[in-house]
C-alpha positions as CSV (number, residue, x, y, z in Angstrom):
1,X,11.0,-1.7,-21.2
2,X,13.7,1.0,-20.1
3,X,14.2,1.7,-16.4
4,X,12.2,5.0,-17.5
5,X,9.3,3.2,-18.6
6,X,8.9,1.4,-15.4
7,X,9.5,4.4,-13.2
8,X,6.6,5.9,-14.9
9,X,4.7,2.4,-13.9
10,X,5.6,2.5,-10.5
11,X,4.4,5.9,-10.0
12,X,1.0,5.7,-12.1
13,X,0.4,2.3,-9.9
14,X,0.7,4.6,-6.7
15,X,-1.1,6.6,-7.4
16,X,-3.8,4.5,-8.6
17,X,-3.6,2.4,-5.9
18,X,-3.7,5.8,-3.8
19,X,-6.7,7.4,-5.1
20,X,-8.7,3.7,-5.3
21,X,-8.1,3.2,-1.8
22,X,-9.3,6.3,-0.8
23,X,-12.0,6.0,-3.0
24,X,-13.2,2.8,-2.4
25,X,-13.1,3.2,1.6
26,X,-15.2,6.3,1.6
27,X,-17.5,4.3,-0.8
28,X,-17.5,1.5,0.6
29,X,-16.7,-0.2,-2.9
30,X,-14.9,-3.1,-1.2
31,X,-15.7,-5.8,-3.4
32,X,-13.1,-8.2,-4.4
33,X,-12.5,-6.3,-7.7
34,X,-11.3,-3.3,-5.8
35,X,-9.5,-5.7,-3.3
36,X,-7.5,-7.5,-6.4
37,X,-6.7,-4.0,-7.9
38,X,-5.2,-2.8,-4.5
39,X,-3.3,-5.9,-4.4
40,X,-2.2,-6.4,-7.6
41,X,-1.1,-2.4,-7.4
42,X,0.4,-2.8,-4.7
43,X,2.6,-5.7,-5.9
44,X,3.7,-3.5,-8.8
45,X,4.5,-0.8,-6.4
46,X,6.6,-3.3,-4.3
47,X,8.3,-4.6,-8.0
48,X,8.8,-1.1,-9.6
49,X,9.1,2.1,-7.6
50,X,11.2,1.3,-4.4
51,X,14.8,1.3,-5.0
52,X,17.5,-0.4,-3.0
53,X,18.3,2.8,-1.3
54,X,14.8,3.5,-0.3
55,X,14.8,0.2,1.1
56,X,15.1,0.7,4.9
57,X,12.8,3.8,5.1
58,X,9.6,2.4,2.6
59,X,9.8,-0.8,5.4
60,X,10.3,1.3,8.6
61,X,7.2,3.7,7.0
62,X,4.9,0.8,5.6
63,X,5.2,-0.8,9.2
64,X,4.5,2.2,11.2
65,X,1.5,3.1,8.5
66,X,0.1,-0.1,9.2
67,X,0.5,-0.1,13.2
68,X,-1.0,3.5,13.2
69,X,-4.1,2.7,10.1
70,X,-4.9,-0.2,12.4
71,X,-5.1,1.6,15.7
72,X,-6.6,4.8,14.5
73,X,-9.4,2.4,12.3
74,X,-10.0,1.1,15.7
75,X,-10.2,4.8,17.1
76,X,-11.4,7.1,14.4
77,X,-14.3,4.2,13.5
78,X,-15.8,4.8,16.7
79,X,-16.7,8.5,15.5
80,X,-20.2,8.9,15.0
81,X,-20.4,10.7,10.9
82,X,-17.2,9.9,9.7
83,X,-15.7,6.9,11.8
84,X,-17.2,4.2,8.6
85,X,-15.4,6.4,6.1
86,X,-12.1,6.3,8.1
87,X,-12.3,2.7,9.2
88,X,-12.5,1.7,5.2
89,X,-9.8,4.2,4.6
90,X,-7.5,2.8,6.5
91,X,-8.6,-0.8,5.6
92,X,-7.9,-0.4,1.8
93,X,-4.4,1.4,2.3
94,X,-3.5,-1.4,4.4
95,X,-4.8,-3.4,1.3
96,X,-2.4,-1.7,-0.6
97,X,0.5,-1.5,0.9
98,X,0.8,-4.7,2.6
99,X,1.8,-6.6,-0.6
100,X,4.4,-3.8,-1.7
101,X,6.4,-4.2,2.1
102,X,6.2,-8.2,1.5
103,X,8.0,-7.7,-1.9
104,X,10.0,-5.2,-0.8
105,X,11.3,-7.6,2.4
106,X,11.4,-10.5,0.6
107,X,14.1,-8.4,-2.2
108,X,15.9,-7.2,0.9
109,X,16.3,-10.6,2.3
110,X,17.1,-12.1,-1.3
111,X,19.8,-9.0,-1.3
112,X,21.5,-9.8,2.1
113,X,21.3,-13.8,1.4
114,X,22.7,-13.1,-1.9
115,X,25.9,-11.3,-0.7
């Protein structure tokens, strides 16, 4: 596949991984199919669509994203109509994006151990 092709990949699984978390927190669709979907997009992600120069700032984001998803989970659930839908929101992005940040750390430390 050409580096275009798996642009393309890493975008679509985004996306996807995007729209499904969203989707499945407000529905509550947390099953382990929609779990393995997140995760397994969220590997691609990590694989395909960071770049070594985007590096530092998809860690430094990914890490404050989860600090912030866990604390306003904790927060925002709390809210009487709408705290459930948040609390799975953030849950499932978590989901997502935890697996991308390992694979993107563990390049970056195969990159610096490398050199």
């Amino acid at each position: 596949m050409t580096d275009n092709t798996l642009g393309f990949v890493g975008r679509v699984a985004f996306i996807v991984g995007v729209v499904l978390a969203v989707v499945s927190g407000v529905f509550g669709a947390g099953n382990s199919y929609v779990i393995s979907a997140l995760v397994v997009l969220g590997l691609i992600v990590g694989f395909l669509n960071v770049t070594e120069q985007e590096t530092n700032t998809f860690i430094l984001t990914t890490v404050a994203l989860v600090i912030v998803s866990n604390m306003a989970g904790s927060y925002l659930g709390k809210v009487d109509v709408v705290g459930a839908y948040f609390d799975g929101i953030f849950g499932a992005i978590i989901t997502f994006i935890t697996p991308a940040t390992i694979v993107v750390g563990l390049k970056t430390i195969y990159a610096l151990a490398k050199d």
